[in-house]
Structures are given as C-alpha cells and as structure tokens.
C-alpha positions as protocol buffer text, in pm:
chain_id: "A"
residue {
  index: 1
  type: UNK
  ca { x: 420 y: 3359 z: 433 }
}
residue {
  index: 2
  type: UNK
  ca { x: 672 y: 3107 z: 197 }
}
residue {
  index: 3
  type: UNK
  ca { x: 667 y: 2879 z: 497 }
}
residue {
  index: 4
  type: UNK
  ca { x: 295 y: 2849 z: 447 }
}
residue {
  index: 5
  type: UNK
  ca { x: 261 y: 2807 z: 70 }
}
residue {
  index: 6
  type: UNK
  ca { x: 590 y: 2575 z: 79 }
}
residue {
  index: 7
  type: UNK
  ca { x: 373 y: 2405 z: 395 }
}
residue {
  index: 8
  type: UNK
  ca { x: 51 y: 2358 z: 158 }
}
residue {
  index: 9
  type: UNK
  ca { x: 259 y: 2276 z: -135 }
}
residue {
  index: 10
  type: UNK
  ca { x: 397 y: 1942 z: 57 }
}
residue {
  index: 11
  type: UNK
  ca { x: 111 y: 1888 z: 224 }
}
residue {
  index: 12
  type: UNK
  ca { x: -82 y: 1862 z: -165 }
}
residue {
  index: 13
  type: UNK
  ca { x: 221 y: 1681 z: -315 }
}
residue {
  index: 14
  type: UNK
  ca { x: 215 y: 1426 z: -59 }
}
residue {
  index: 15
  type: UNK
  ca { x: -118 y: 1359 z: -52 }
}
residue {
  index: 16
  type: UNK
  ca { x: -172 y: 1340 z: -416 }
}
residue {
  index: 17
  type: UNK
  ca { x: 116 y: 1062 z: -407 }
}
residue {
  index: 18
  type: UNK
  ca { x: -89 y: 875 z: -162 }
}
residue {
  index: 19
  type: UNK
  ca { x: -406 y: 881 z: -347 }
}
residue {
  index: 20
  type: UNK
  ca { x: -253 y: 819 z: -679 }
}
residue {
  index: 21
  type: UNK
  ca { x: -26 y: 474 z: -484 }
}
residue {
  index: 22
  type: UNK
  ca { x: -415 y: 357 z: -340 }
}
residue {
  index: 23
  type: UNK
  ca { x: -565 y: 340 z: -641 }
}
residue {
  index: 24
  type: UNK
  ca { x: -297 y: 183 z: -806 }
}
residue {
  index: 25
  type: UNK
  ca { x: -264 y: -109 z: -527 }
}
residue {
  index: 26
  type: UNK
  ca { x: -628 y: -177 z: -640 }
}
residue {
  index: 27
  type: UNK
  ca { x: -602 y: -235 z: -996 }
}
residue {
  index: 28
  type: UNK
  ca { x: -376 y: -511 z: -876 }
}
residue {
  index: 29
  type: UNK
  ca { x: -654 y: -754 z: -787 }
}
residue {
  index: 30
  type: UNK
  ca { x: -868 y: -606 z: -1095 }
}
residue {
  index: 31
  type: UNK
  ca { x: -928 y: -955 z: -1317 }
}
residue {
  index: 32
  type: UNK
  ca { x: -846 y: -1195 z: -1051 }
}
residue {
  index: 33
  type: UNK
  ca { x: -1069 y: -1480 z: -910 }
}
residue {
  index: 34
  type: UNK
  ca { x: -1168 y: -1481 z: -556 }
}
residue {
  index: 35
  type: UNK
  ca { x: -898 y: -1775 z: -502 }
}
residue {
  index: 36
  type: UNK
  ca { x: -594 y: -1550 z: -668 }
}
residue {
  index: 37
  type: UNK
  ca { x: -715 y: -1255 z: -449 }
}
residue {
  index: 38
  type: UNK
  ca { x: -658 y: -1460 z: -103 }
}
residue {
  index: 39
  type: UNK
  ca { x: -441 y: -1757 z: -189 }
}
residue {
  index: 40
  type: UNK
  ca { x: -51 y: -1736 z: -11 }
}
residue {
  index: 41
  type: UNK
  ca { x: 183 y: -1629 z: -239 }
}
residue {
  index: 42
  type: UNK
  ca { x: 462 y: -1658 z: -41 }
}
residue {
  index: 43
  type: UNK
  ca { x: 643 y: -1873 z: 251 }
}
residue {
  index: 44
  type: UNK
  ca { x: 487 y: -1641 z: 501 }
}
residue {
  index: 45
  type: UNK
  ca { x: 116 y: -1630 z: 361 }
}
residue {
  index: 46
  type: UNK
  ca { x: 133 y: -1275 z: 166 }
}
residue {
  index: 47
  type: UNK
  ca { x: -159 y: -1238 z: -14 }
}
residue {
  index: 48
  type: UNK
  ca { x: -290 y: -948 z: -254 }
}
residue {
  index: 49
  type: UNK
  ca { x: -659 y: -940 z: -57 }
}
residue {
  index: 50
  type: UNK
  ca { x: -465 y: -925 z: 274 }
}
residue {
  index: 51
  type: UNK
  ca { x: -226 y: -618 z: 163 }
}
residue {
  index: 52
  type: UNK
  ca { x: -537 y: -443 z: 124 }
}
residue {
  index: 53
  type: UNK
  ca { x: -714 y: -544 z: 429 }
}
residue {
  index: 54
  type: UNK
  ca { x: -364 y: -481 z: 614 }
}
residue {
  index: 55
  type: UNK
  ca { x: -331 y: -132 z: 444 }
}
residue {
  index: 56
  type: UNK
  ca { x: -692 y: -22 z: 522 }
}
residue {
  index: 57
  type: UNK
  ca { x: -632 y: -131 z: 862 }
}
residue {
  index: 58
  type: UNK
  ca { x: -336 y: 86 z: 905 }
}
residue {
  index: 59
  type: UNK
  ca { x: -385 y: 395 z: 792 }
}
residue {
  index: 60
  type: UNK
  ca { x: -702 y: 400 z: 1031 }
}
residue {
  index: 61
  type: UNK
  ca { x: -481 y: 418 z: 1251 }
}
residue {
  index: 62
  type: UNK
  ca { x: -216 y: 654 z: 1147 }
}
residue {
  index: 63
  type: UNK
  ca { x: -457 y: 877 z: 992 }
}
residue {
  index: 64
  type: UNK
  ca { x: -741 y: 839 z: 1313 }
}
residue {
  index: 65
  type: UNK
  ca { x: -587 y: 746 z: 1635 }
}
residue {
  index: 66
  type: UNK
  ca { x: -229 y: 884 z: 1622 }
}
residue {
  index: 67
  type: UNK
  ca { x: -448 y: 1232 z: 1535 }
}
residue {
  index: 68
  type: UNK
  ca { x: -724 y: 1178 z: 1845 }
}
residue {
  index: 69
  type: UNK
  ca { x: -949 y: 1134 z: 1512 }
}
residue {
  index: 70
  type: UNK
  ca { x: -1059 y: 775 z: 1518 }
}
residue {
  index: 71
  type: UNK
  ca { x: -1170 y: 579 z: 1244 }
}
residue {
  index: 72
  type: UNK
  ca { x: -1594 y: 548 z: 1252 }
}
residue {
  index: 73
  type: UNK
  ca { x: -1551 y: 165 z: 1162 }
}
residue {
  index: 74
  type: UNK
  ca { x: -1442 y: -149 z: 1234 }
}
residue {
  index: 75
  type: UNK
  ca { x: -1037 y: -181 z: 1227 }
}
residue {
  index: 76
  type: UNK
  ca { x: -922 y: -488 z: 1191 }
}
residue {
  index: 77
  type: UNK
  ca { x: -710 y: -650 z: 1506 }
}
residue {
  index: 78
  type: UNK
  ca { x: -330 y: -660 z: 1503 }
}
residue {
  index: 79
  type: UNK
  ca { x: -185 y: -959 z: 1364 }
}
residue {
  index: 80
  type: UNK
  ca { x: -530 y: -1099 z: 1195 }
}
residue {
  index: 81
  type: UNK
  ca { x: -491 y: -816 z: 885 }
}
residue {
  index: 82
  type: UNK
  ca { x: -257 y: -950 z: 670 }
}
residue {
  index: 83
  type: UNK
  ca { x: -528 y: -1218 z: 534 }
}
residue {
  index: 84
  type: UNK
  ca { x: -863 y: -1237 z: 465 }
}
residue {
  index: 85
  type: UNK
  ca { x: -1099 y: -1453 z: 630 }
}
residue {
  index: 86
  type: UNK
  ca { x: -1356 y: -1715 z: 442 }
}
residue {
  index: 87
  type: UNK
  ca { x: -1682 y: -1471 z: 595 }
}
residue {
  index: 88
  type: UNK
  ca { x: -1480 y: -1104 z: 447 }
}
residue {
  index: 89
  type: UNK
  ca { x: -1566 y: -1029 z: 108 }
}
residue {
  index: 90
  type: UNK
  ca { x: -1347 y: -884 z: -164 }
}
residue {
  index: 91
  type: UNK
  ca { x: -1632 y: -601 z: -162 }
}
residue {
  index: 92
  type: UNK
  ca { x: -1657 y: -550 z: 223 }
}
residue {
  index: 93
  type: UNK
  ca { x: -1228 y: -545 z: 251 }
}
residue {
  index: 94
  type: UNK
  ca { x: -1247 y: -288 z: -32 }
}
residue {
  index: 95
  type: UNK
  ca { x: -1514 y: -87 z: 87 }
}
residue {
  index: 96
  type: UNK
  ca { x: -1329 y: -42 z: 407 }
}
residue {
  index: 97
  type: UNK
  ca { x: -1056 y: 56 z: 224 }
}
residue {
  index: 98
  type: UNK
  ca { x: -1209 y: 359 z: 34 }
}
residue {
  index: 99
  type: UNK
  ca { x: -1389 y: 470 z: 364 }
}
residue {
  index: 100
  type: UNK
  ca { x: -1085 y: 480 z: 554 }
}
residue {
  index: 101
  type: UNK
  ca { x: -910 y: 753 z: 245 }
}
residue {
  index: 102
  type: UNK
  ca { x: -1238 y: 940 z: 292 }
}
residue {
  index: 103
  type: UNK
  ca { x: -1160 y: 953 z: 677 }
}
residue {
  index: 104
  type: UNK
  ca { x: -796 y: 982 z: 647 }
}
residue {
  index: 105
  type: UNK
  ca { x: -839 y: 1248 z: 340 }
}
residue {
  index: 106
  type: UNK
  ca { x: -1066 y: 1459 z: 587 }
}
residue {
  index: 107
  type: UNK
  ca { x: -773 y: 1449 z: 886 }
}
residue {
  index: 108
  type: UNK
  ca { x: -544 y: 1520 z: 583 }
}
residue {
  index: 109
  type: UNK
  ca { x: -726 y: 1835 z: 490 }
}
residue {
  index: 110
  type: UNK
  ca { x: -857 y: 1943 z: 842 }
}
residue {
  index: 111
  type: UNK
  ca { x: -508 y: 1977 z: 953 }
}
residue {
  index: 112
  type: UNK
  ca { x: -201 y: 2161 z: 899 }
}
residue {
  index: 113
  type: UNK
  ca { x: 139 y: 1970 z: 773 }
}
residue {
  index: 114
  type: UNK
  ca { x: 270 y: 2046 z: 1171 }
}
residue {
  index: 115
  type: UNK
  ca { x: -34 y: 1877 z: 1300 }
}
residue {
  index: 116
  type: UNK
  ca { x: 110 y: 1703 z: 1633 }
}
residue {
  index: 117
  type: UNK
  ca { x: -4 y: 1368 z: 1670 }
}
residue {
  index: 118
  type: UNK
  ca { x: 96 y: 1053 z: 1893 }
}
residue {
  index: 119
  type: UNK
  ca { x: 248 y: 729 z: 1774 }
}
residue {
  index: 120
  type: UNK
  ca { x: 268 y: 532 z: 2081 }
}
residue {
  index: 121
  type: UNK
  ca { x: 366 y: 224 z: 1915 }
}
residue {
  index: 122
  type: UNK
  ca { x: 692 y: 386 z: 1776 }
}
residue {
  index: 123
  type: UNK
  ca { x: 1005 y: 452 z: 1977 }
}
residue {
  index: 124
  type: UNK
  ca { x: 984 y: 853 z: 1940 }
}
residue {
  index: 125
  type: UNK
  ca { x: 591 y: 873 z: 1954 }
}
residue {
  index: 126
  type: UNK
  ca { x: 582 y: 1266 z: 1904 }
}
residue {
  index: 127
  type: UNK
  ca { x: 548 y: 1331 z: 1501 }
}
residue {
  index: 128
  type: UNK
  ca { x: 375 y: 1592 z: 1280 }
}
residue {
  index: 129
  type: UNK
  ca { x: 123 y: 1516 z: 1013 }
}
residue {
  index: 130
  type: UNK
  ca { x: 425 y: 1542 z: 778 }
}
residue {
  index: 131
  type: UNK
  ca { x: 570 y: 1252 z: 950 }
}
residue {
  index: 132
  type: UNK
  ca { x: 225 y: 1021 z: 878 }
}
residue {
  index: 133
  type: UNK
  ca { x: 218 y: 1137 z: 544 }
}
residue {
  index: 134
  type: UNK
  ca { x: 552 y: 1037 z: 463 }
}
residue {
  index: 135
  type: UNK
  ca { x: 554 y: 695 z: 656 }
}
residue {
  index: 136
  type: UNK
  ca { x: 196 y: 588 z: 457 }
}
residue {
  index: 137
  type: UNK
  ca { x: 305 y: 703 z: 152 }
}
residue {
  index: 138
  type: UNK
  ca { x: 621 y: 480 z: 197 }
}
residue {
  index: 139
  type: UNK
  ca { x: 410 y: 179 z: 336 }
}
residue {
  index: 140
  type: UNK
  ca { x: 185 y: 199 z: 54 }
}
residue {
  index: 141
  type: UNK
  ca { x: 422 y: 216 z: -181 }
}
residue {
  index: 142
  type: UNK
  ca { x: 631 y: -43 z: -36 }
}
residue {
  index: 143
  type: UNK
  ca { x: 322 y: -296 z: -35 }
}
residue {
  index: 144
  type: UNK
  ca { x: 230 y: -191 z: -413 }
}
residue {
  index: 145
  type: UNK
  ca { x: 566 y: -300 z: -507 }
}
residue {
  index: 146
  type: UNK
  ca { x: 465 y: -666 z: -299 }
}
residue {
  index: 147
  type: UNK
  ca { x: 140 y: -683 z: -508 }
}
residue {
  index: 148
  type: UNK
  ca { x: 328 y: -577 z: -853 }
}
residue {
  index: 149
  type: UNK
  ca { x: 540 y: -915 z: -779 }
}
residue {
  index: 150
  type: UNK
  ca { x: 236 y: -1090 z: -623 }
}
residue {
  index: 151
  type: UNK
  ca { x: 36 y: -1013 z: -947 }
}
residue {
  index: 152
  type: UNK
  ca { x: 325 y: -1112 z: -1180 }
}
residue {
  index: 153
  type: UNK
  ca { x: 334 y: -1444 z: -1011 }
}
residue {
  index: 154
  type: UNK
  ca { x: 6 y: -1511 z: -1072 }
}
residue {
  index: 155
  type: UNK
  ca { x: -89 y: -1393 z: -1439 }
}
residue {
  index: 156
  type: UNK
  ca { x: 262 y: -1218 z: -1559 }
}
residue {
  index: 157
  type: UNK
  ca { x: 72 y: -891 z: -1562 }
}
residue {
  index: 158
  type: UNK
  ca { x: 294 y: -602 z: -1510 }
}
residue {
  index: 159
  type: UNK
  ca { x: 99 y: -257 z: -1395 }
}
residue {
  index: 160
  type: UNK
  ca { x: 149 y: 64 z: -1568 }
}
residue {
  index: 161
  type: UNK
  ca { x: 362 y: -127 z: -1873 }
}
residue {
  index: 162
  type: UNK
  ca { x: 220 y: -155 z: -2195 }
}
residue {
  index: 163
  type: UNK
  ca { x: 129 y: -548 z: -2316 }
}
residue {
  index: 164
  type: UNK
  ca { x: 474 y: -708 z: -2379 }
}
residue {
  index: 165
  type: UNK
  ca { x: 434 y: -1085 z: -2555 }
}
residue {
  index: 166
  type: UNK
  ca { x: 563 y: -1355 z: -2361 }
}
residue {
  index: 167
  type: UNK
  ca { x: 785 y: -1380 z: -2577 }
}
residue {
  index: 168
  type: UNK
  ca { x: 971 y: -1119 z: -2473 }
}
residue {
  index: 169
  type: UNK
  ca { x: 988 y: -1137 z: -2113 }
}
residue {
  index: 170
  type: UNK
  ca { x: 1101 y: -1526 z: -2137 }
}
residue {
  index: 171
  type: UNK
  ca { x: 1354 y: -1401 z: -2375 }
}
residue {
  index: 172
  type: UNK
  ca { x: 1477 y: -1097 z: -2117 }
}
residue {
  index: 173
  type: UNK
  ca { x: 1446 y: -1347 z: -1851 }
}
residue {
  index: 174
  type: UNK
  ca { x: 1669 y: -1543 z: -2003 }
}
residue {
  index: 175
  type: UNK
  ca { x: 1967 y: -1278 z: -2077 }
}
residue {
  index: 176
  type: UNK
  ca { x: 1937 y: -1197 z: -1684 }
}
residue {
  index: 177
  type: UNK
  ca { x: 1988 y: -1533 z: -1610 }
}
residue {
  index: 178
  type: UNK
  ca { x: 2268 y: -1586 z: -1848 }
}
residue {
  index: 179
  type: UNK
  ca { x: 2459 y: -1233 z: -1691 }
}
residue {
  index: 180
  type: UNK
  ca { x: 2390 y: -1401 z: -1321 }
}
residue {
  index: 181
  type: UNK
  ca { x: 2529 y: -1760 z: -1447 }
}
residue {
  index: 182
  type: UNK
  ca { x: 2829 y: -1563 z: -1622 }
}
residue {
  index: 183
  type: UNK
  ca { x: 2874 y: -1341 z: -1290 }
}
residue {
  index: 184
  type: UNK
  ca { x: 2893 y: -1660 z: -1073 }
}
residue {
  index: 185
  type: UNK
  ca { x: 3124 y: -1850 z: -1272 }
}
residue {
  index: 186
  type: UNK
  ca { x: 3374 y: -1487 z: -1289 }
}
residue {
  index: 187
  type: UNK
  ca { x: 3406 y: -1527 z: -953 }
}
C-alpha cells in the first residue's frame, strides 16, 4: 500500500513539474514580434518559435507512440521541427502545443507510474511511464533554459526575476567580466 501512495505521489510531483516548465516556456515568446519569435538566434538556427514547435512535436511522441497511444494530430517530421515555416502560425504551433499536454496529460493520468512503454529510437527501448516523465521533464526544462537565454538576447528580459534597471545588469556584467579578465591574467 506505501508503494502505491509513494507511486501516485511521483507520478503528481512529476507531472505538476511538467505542466508548471510548459507554461513557463510560453511566456517566453509573450511580447515578441512575429520576426523575434522565428528569427535564428544562434550559429545553428535555434529559434524560440521552433523550441516550441520541436517540444510539441516530441512529447507526441513520448507521451503517444512510445505508450501505443498516438497523438490525434499532425506531428511534425523529424528534422523539420526545430523551425517554423513562413505558412505555420505562432497560433497554429501553439495550439498544437496545448493539444498535445491535453493528450499527453490523459496518457499521464490513464496510466500507472510502471506503465511499460517502447522507445525504439533509444538504445534500451523498454522504459516505464516514470522513465517518460522524467526524460520530458528534463527536455523541457533543458529547452526553457535555451529560450531564457534566447529571450535575454533579444529584449534582456529575464523570466521569473523581478524588473532589474539596466543599469544594474551592465554594471554586474561588468564585475563578471573583470573576475574572468583577473582569472586569465592569474594564470
């Protein structure tokens, strides 16, 4: 009986994570122009918009076919979800988005923690719902932290923190750089 209740606890904690983690990778693109949404931040192309898209299109997956629970909608094709195409509005790649927690929530809730499922993409295929759960969480995560420094490039807004003047952060950025320049030179 503790197994269970320990079971449903991490089941709940972990899930709550995850919803709390989506909504916060949206508020990233709250405010922004359709350009800052889409435009490449980076050498590679990484793009707010696209994080989304690329999220939506993966927990489809994990979340419908590793669970024999596929996804009622269109998933985006590997290797064409990390950006957003001229046709794809923000609206549509959003929309997605929210439908696929709605599907993923219901495989979340239909199922026990030791759910078997099927990777076949990954080297041990085999996993548990508690295995999914874990890995999106992490993915999630990991691509709110991209947008956090995507969205700081862009308009120096920093989610979660309260207003700071510019002021400040030129003056912080400065002290780093002065303890990097003063590292270098020790060495």
């Amino acid at each position: 009986m503790l197994g269970l209740v320990i079971d449903d606890f991490a089941k709940e904690y972990l899930h709550s994570d995850l919803r709390e983690i989506r909504e916060a990778m949206l508020r990233k693109l709250d405010g922004l122009s359709e350009y800052d949404i889409r435009r490449p931040l980076t050498s590679t192309g990484t793009n707010l918009l696209g994080l989304v898209k690329h999220l939506a299109a993966w927990e489809a997956r994990y979340f419908g076919e590793v669970f024999d629970r596929p996804f009622p909608g269109v998933v985006p094709e590997r290797g064409t979800d990390l950006w957003a195409t001229e046709h794809e509005t923000r609206e549509e790649i959003i929309g997605r988005y929210r439908r696929v927690w709605e599907h993923s929530d219901a495989t979340i809730a239909a199922l026990p923690i030791d759910a078997p499922g099927r990777v076949p993409w990954w080297p041990s295929p085999d996993v548990m719902l508690f295995n999914i759960l874990v890995h999106m969480l992490t993915e999630t995560s990991r691509h709110a932290g991209h947008a956090d420094i995507l969205r700081e490039q862009l308009d120096g807004s920093v989610d979660l923190a309260p207003a700071k003047d510019p002021s400040f952060w030129e003056s912080r950025r400065t002290e780093i750089d002065r303890a990097a320049r003063a590292a270098t030179e020790r060495l």
